[in-house]
C-alpha positions in Angstrom: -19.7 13.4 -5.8 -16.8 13.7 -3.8 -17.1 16.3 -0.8 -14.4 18.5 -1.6 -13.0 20.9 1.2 -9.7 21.9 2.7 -7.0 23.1 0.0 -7.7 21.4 -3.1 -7.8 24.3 -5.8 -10.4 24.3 -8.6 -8.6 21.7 -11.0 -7.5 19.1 -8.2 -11.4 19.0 -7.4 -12.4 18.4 -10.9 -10.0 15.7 -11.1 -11.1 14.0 -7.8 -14.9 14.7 -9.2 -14.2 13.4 -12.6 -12.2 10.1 -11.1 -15.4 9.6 -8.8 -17.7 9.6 -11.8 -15.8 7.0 -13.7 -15.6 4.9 -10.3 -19.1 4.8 -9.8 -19.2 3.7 -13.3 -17.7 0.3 -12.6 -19.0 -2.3 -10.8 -15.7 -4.7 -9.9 -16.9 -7.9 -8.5 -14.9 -8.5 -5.9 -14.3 -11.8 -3.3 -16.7 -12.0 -0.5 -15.3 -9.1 2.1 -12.3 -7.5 0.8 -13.1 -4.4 -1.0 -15.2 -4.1 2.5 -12.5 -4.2 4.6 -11.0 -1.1 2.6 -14.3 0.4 2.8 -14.3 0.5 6.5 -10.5 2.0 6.2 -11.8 4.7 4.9 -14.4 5.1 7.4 -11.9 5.0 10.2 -8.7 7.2 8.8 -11.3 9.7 6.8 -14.7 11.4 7.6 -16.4 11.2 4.7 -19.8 9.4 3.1 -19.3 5.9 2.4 -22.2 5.8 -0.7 -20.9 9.2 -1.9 -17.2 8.4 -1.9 -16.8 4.6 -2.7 -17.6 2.7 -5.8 -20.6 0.8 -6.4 -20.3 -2.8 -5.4 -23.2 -5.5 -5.0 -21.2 -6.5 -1.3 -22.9 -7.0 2.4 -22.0 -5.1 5.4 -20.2 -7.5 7.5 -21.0 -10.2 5.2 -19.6 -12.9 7.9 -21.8 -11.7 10.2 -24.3 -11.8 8.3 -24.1 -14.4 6.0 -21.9 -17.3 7.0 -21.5 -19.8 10.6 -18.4 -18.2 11.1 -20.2 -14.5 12.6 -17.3 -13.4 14.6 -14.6 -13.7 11.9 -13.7 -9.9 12.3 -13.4 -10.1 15.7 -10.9 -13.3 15.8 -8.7 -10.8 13.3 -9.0 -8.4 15.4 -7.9 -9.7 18.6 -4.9 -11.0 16.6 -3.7 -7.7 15.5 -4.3 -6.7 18.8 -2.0 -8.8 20.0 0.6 -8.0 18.3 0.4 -4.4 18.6 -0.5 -4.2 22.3 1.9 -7.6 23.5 4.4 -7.8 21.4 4.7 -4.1 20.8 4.8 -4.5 17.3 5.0 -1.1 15.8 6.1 -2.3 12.4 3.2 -4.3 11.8 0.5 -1.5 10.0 3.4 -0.7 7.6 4.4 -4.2 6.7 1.0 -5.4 5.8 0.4 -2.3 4.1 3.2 -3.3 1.8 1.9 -6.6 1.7 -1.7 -5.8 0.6 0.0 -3.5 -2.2 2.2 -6.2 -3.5 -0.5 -8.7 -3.6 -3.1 -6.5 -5.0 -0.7 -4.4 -8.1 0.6 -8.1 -9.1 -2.5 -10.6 -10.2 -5.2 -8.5 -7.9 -6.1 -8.9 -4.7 -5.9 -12.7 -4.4 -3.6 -13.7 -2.1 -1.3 -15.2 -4.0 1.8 -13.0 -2.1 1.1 -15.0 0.7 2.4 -18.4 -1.2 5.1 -20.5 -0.5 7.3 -22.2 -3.5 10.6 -21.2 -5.4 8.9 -19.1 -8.2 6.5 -17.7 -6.0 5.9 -13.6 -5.6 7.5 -13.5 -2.5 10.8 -14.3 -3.6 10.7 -11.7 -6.3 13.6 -9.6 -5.7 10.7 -6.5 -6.0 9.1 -7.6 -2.8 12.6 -8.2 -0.6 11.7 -7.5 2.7 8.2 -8.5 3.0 6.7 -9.1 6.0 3.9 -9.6 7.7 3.7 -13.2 7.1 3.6 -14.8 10.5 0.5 -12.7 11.7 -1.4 -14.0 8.4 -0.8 -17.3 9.8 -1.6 -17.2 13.2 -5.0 -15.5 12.0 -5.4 -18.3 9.8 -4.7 -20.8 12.4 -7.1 -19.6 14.9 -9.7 -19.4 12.6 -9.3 -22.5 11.2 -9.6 -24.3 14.7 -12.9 -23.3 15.4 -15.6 -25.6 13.5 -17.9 -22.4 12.7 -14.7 -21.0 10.8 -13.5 -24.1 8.9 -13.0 -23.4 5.4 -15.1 -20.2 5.7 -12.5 -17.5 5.8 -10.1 -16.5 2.8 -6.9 -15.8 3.4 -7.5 -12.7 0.7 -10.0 -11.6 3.6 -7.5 -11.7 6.0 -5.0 -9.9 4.7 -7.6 -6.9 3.8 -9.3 -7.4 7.3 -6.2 -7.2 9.3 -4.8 -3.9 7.1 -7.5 -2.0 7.9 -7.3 -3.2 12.0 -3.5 -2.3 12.4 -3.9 0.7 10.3 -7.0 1.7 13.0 -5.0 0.8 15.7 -1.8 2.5 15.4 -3.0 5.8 13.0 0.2 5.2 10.6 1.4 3.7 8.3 4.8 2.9 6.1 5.6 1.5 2.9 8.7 -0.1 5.0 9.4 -15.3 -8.8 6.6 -15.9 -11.0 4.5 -12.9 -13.2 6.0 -10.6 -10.7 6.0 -7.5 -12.3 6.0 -4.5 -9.8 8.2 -1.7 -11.2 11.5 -0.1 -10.3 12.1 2.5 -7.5 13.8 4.4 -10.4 11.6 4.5 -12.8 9.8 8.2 -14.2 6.6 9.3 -13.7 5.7 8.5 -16.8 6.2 5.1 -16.4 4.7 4.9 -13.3 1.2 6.8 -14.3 1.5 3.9 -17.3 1.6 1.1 -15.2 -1.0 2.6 -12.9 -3.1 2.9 -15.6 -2.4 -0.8 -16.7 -3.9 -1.7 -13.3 -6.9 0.9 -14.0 -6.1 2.9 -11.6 -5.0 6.8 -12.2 -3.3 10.2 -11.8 -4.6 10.8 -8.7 -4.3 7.2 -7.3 -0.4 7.3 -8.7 -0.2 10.7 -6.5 -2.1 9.2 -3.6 -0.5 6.0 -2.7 2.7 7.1 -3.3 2.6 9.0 0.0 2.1 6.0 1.4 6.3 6.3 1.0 5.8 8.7 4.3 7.0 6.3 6.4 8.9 3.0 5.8 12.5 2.2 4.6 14.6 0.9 1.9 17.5 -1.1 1.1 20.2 1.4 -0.3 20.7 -1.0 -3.0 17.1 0.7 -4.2 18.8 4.0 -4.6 22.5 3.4 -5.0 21.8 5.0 -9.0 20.7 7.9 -7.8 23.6 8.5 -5.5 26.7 7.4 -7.7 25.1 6.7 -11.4 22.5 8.8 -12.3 20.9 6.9 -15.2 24.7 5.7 -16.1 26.5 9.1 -16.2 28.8 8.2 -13.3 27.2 11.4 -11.5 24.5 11.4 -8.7 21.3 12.4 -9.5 21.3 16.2 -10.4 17.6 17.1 -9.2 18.3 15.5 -5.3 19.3 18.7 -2.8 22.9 18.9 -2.5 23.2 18.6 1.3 20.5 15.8 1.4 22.9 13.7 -1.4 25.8 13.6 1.4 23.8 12.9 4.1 22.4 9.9 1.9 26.3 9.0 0.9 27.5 8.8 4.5 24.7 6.0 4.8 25.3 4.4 1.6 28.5 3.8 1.0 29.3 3.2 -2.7 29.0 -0.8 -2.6 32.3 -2.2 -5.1 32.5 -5.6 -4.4 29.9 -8.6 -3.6 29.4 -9.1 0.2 29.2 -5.5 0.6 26.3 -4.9 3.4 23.1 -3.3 2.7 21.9 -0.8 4.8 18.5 0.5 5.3 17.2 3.7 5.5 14.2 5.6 6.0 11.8 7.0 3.4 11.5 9.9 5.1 14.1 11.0 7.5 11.5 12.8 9.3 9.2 10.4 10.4 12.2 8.1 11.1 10.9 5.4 13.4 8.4 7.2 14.9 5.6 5.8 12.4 4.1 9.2 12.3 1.6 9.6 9.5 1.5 12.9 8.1 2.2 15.0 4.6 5.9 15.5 5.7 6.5 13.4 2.4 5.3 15.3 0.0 7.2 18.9 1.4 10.2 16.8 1.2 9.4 16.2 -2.8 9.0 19.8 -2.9 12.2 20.3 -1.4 14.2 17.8 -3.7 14.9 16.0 -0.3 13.0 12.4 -1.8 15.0 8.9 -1.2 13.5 7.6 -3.8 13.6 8.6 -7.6 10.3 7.4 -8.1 8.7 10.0 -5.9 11.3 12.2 -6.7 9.8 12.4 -10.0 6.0 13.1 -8.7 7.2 16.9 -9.4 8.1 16.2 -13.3 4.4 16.0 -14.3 1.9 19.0 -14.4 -0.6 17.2 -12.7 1.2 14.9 -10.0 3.2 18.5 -9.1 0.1 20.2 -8.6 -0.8 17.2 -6.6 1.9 16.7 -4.6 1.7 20.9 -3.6 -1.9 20.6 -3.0 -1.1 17.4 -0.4 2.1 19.3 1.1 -0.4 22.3 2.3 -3.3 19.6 3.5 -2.8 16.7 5.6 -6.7 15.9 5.8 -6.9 16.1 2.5 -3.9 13.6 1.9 -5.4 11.6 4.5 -8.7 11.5 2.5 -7.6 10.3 -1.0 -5.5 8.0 0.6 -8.0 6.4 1.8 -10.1 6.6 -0.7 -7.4 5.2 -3.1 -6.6 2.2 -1.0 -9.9 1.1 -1.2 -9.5 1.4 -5.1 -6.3 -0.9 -5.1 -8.5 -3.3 -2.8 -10.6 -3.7 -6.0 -8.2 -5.0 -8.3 -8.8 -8.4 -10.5 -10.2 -10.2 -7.2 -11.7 -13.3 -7.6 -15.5 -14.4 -6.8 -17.3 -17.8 -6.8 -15.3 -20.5 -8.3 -12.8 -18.4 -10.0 -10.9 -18.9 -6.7 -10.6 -20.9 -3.6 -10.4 -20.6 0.1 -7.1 -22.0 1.3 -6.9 -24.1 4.5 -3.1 -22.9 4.7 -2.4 -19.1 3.0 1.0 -20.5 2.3 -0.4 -23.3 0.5 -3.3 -24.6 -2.3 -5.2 -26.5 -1.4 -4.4 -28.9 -4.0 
């Protein structure tokens, strides 16, 4: 059962009890270390119970330690992040491959596939503009690759989950910054979202959850130009957005009329702005009608993501702690074991 303190009220702890329950109910078999690298996120961002708080899973500890020639395989991913947070001074890079581990993971499960080239592949989806991230996949792969323990050992699936979890450690925050692609609209209602959570086997609470992950990051106004001018094609801006926030949002978008137009980007959440801070300032915003996006916009449309979304306004830890907890649940989605997959000698590449 799910230690329960803080805020929650009666009914958002019997939902987080009742979701537990049918997690430990499934076993997910998952490839070699990647539901483990969420694990140990939430070990770092929340202080809670692994074995009461996780699902069951039939996974190792630090199974490259443990179990394969290539023992330091965490540490060569860590190093790399590393590296780009404390030399390059790479503050983006938690957010971006958050965004990358959610697009790989909601689209055919956590396989990797994001991290393909080719013309019809995810990443050119006009869903995941933006993306990055890609270049410090690479250079992990590279490095791993070179050394004969590693050959062939690593998956570039494990990489990506591995070096989440270490920029997320290391910097404390986050943001959210063409083949089956099928990642839904910015606009869409929270009915539609819960349904295509649910599609993914995920739920309510997850929906509520990771969409705070929108507490940082930013957007293309091209994401939210409906809202602003043409409100689900009335020619009005969207009536539920906070008067004074809709002009402020105006003066940076621009009504776009003709191609060639630029594309500005703003933040998610004006009040973390760049300063990556992590904290529940997303959710008061919601409750304030202050949200960029319609999507979480509509979080306060539902009776249950509402309740959620004032429960996580009054209590960052608590936040904090289904976040987690919920990441580690996207971590588990369709990922492939044995021979269902492979393990690429280039992420951007199959190997045939």
């Amino acid at each position: 059962m799910i230690p329960v303190t803080g805020v929650y009220t009666k009914s958002i702890q019997a939902k987080l009890i009742r979701a537990q329950r049918g997690r430990e109910m499934r076993r997910e078999r998952c490839i070699l270390f990647s539901l483990l690298a969420l694990t140990a996120l939430v070990v770092s961002l929340a202080t809670v119970e692994a074995a009461e708080t996780l699902p069951k899973t039939n996974l190792t500890w630090h199974y490259y330690k443990l179990n394969t020639t290539c023992r330091y395989a965490e540490a060569y991913v860590r190093s790399q992040v590393e590296f780009y947070w404390n030399e390059l001074k790479d503050g983006s890079i938690a957010p971006k491959l958050l965004r990358l581990l959610y697009s790989d993971c909601f689209v055919n499960g956590c396989d990797a596939s994001i991290l393909l080239d080719g013309p019809n592949s995810e990443k050119t989806a006009s869903q995941n503009r933006g993306l990055g991230g890609f270049a410090l996949i690479d250079k992990i792969k590279t490095v791993l690759e070179s050394r004969k323990e590693c050959k062939g050992v690593v998956s570039c699936a494990d990489i990506l989950n591995l070096a989440t979890r270490d920029a997320v450690h290391l910097k404390g925050r986050f943001e959210s910054n063409a083949a089956s692609v099928d990642l839904p609209s910015p606009s869409i209602s929270w009915e539609s979202a819960l349904a295509y959570f649910k599609s993914k086997g995920l739920d309510v609470l997850d929906l509520g959850t990771l969409l705070g992950a929108h507490t940082l990051g930013r957007t293309h106004c091209s994401y939210i130009e409906d809202r602003l001018y043409n409100f689900n094609g009335t020619n009005k801006p969207d009536p539920s957005m906070d008067t004074s926030f809709l002009a402020e949002m105006k003066k940076k978008c621009p009504q776009r009329v003709k191609k060639g137009q630029p594309d500005p980007l703003v933040f998610l959440n004006p009040e973390s702005g760049s300063s990556y801070n992590f904290t529940n300032s997303y959710y008061s915003r919601i409750l304030s009608h202050k949200a960029v996006l319609g999507v979480d916009q509509q979080l306060l449309f539902g009776d249950d993501t509402e309740q959620i979304t004032e429960e996580f306004a009054a209590g960052f830890e608590d936040f904090r702690r289904s976040f987690a907890l919920s990441m580690s649940r996207m971590g588990n989605l369709q990922v492939l074991t044995g021979s269902q997959g492979e393990i690429r000698k280039n992420c951007r590449v199959r190997n045939n």
